[in-house]
C-alpha positions in Angstrom: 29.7 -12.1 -3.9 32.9 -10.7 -5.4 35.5 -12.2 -6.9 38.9 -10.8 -7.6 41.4 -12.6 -9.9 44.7 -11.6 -10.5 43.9 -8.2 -11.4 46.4 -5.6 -12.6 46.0 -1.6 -13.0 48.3 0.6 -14.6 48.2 4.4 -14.5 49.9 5.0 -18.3 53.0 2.8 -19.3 54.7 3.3 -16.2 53.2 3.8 -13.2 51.5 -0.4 -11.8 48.6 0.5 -8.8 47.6 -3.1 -9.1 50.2 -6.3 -8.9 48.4 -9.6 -9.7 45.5 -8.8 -6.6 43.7 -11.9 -5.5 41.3 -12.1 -3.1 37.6 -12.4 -2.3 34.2 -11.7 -0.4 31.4 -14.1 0.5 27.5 -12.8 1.2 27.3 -11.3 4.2 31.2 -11.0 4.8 32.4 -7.9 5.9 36.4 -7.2 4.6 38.6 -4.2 5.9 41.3 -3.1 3.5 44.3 -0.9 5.0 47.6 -0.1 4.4 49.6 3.0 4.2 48.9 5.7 1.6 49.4 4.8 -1.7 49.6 1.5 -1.3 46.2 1.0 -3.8 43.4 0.0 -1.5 40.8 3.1 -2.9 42.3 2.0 -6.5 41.1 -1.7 -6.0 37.4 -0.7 -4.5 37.1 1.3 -7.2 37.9 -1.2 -9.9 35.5 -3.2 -8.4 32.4 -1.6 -10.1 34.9 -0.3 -12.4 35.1 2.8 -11.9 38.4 2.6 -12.8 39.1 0.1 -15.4 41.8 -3.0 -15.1 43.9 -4.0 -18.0 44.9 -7.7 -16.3 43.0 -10.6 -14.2 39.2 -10.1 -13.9 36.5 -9.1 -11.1 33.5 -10.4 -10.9 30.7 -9.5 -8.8 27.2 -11.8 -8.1 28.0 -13.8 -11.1 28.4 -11.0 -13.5 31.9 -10.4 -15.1 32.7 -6.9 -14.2 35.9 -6.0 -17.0 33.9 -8.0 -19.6 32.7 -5.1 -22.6 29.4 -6.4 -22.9 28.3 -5.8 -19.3 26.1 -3.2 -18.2 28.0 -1.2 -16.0 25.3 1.7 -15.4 23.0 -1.8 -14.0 25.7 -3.5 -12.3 26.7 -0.4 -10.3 23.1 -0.1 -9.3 23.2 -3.0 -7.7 26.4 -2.1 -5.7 26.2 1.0 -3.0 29.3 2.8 -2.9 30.1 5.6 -0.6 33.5 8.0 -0.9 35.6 9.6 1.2 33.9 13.2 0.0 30.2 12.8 0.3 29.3 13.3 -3.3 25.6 14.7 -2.3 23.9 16.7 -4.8 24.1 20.2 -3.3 21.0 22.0 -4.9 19.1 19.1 -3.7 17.6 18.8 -0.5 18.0 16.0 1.4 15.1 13.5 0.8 15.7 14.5 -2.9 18.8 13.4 -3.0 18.1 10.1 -1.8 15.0 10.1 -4.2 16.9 10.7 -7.9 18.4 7.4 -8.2 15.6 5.6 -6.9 13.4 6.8 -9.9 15.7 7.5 -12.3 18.0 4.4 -12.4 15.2 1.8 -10.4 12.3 3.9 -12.0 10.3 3.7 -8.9 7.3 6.1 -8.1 8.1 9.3 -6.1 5.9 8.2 -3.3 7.5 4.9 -2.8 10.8 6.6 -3.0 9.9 8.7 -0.8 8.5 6.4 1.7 11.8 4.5 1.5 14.1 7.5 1.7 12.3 8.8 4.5 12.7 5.3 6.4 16.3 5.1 5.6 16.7 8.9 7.1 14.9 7.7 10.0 17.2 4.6 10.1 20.3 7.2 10.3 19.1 9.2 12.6 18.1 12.2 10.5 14.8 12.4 9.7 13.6 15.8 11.0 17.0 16.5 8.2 14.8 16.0 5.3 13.8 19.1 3.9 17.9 20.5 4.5 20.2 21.2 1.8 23.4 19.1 2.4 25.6 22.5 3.4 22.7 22.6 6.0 24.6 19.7 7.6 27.6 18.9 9.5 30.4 16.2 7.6 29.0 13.3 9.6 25.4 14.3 9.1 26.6 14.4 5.3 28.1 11.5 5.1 25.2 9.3 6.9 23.1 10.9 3.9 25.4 8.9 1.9 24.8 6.3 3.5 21.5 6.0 3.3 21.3 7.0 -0.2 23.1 4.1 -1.0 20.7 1.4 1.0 18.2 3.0 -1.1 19.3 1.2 -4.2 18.9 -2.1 -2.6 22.5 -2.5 -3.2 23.4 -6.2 -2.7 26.9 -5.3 -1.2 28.3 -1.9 -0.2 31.9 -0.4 -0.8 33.2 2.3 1.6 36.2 4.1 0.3 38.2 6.0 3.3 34.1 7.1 4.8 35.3 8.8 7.6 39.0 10.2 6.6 37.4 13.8 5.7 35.9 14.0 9.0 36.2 16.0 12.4 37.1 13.0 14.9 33.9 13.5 17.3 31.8 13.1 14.1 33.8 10.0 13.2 31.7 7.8 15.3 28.5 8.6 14.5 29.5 7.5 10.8 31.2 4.3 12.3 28.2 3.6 14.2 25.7 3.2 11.3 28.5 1.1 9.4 28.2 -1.4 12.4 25.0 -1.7 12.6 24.8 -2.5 8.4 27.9 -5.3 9.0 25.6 -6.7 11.9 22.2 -7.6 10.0 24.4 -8.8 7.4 25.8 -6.4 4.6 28.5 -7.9 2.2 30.9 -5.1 2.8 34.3 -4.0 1.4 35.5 -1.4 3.4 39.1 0.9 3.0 39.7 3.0 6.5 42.6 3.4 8.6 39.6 3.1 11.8 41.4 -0.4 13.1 39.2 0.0 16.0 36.0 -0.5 13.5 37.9 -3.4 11.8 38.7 -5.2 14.9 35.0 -4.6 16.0 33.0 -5.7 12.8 36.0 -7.5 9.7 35.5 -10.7 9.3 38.7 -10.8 7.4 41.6 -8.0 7.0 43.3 -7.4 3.6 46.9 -5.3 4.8 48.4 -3.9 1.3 51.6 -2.0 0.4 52.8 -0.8 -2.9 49.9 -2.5 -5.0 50.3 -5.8 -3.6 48.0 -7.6 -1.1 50.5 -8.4 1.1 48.7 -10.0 4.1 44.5 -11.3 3.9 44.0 -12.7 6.8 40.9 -13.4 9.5 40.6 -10.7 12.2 42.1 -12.1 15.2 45.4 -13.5 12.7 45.5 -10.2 11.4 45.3 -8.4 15.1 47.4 -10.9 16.8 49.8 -11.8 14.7 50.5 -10.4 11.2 52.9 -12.3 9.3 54.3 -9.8 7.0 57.2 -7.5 8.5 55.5 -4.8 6.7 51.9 -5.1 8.1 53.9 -5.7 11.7 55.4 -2.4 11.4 52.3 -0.1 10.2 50.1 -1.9 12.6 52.5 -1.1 15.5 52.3 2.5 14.6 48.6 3.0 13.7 47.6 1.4 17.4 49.9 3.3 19.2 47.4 6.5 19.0 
């Protein structure tokens, strides 16, 4: 579902985010990407559906080269739900309307089906009787499941989570976490940056440890968890499971 290929990001002449990052994600596969701040994680899901460009290697995603000029990006991104670390809701909008916009706009489906499937979705996240709030009406958590669901609304056929819980009280951390799970259990391709090991040992199917721009360690789960071979990973691991 997405390929990444030897991709390299630079931040003007001197500054490399990105050192020759390989790696990839099958249908249905859920990846967890962590290492310690700065090391480039939230700049590689974003290149993804380029919201940042690359200026080496190449992405592609369901076939479709993502750095290539002639690709659509405003349709490829449609096809891709992304969800931030700030909640990026439309705050003169309530709820159900702001899972409604992109649905006609970008899909250019008819209100009442948009509504019918945003309403669903709010159900599906535990929010329906939410609908007719404004998003300051809502807790972080609340906010952030909105999010959520505004992105399933697109039909996205994979879903990138950038740091979704990081701006969060911890009690509403799990009520995020929870929705997340039950996405990566019916089957989600998901590519997800968090420092929430405990939802990465639950749900990855693969762990991708980076440091300094590099993929330094992608590994399956229970490698990853039980063993890591990089010094590096050994040492943030041992202090991110201590707490």
């Amino acid at each position: 579902m997405i390929e990444i290929n030897h991709v390299n990001k630079w931040y003007g002449p001197s500054f490399q985010a990105l050192k020759d990052c390989t790696t990839s994600v099958a249908k249905g596969e859920v990846v967890v990407v962590c290492g310690p701040s700065g090391s480039g994680k939230s700049t590689l899901i974003k290149c993804v559906n380029a919201l940042e460009p690359i200026q080496g290697g190449e992405i592609i995603l369901d076939g479709v080269k993502v750095n290539d000029p002639k690709t659509d990006l405003p349709k490829l991104r449609s096809r891709v739900g992304m969800v931030f670390q700030h909640f990026e809701l439309f705050p003169h909008l309530r709820i159900v309307d702001n899972l409604c916009l992109a649905q006609e706009k970008v899909l250019g489906r008819k209100h009442e089906d948009a509504l019918a499937k945003g309403m669903k979705l709010l159900e599906r996240v535990g929010l329906k009787d939410h609908a007719k709030k404004f998003p300051a009406e809502l807790s972080g958590g609340q906010q952030q499941r909105v999010a959520i669901a505004r992105a399933l609304a697109m039909d996205p056929i994979a879903m990138l989570f950038d740091e979704p819980t990081s701006a969060l009280d911890p009690e509403m951390i799990s009520e995020v976490l929870d929705v997340m799970v039950d996405l990566a259990r019916e089957g989600m391709t998901m590519m997800v940056v968090t420092h929430e090991m405990g939802f990465a040992n639950k749900v990855a199917d693969r762990v991708i440890f980076m440091d300094r721009g590099e993929i330094v360690e992608d590994a399956k789960k229970a490698d990853f968890f039980g063993q890591p071979r990089s010094d590096r990973a050994q040492k943030f691991l041992s202090k991110i499971l201590q707490h």
